[in-house]
Each structure stands twice: as C-alpha cells, then as structure tokens.
C-alpha positions in Angstrom: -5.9 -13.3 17.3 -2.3 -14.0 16.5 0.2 -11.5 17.0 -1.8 -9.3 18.7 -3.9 -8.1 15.6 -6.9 -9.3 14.3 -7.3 -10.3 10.5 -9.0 -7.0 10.1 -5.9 -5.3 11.3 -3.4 -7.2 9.6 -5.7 -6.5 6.2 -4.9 -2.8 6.7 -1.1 -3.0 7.5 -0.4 -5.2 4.2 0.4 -3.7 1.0 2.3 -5.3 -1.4 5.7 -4.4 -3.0 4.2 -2.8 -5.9 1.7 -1.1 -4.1 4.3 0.6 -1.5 6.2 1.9 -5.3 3.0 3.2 -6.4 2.4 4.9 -3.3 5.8 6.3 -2.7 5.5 7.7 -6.4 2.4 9.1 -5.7 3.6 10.5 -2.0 6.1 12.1 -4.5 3.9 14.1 -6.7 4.1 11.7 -9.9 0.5 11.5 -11.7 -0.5 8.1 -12.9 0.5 8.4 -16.0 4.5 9.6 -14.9 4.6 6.1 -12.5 3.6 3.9 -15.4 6.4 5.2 -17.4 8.9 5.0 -14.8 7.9 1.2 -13.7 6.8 0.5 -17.6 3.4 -0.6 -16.9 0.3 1.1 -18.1 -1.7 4.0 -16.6 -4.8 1.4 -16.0 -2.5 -0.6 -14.4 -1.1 2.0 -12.0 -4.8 2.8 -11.6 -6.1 -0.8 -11.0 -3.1 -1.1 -7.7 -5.0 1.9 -6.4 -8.2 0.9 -6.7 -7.4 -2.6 -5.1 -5.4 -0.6 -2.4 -8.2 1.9 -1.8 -10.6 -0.7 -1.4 -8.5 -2.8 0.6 -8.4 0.0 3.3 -11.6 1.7 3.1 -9.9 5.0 1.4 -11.2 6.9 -1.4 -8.7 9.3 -1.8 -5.0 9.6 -2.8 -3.8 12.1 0.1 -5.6 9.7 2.0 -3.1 6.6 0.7 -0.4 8.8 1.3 -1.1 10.2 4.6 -1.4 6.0 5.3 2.1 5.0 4.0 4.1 5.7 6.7 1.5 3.3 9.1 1.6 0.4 6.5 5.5 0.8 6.5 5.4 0.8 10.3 3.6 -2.3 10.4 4.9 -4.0 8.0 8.3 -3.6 9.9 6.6 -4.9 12.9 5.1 -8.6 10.8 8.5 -8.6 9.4 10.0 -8.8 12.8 7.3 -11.7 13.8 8.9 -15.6 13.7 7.1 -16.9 10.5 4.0 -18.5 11.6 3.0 -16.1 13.9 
C-alpha cells in the first residue's frame, strides 16, 4: 500500500483531464449533447467518458458523478502533492 491508499482507492480518486471537463459541464447543467459542442467531440463520445467513469467508480448515475467531483478533485490534489514514485 503506497501512499497510504490501496489500488482500490487510488482507482476511485483518478479521473482523467477529460473526464474532470465532462463532469464539471455536467455539474453545470449542460446535457450531452451541449458538452460535445462546446469541446467539439461527439455526443457518443461525451457518453462513452461517462460510461468508462461510471464504471470505473461503481456509479450509475449522473448526480451521483457530480456529487463525486469535488472528492476526485480532493484527491487528486493530494497524489499531486506525492514525490513521483510514491
């Protein structure tokens, strides 16, 4: 267990750049179709980040996603402050 955390828990604090936009656009109201425009990407795109996201953290719902953003941004502040390696 480095870090304190287990795999497990690191799995649940990651999310990656594109997946923190998606979420913040979604935390904003935008529907998927509004957040492909914006980031020019398709709807089944947008769609296919959630799904992996979703599935990644055992959710199945997008207030559920949201209500997690501000933990995953938490710990992602706290890897980010790890020496690399740890």
């Amino acid at each position: 267990m480095q870090g304190g955390q287990t795999p497990d828990e690191r799995r649940r604090t990651h999310f990656t750049p594109r997946q923190q936009q998606i979420l913040e656009l979604v935390a904003a109201g935008y529907s998927d179709k509004q957040i492909a425009s914006k980031l020019r990407v398709s709807p089944r795109t947008v769609q296919s980040h959630l799904d992996r996201f979703f599935i990644e953290h055992g959710i199945h719902k997008r207030a559920a996603a949201v209500a997690l953003l501000p933990l995953l941004k938490e710990g992602q502040a706290q890897n980010a402050a790890r020496p690399e390696g740890r």
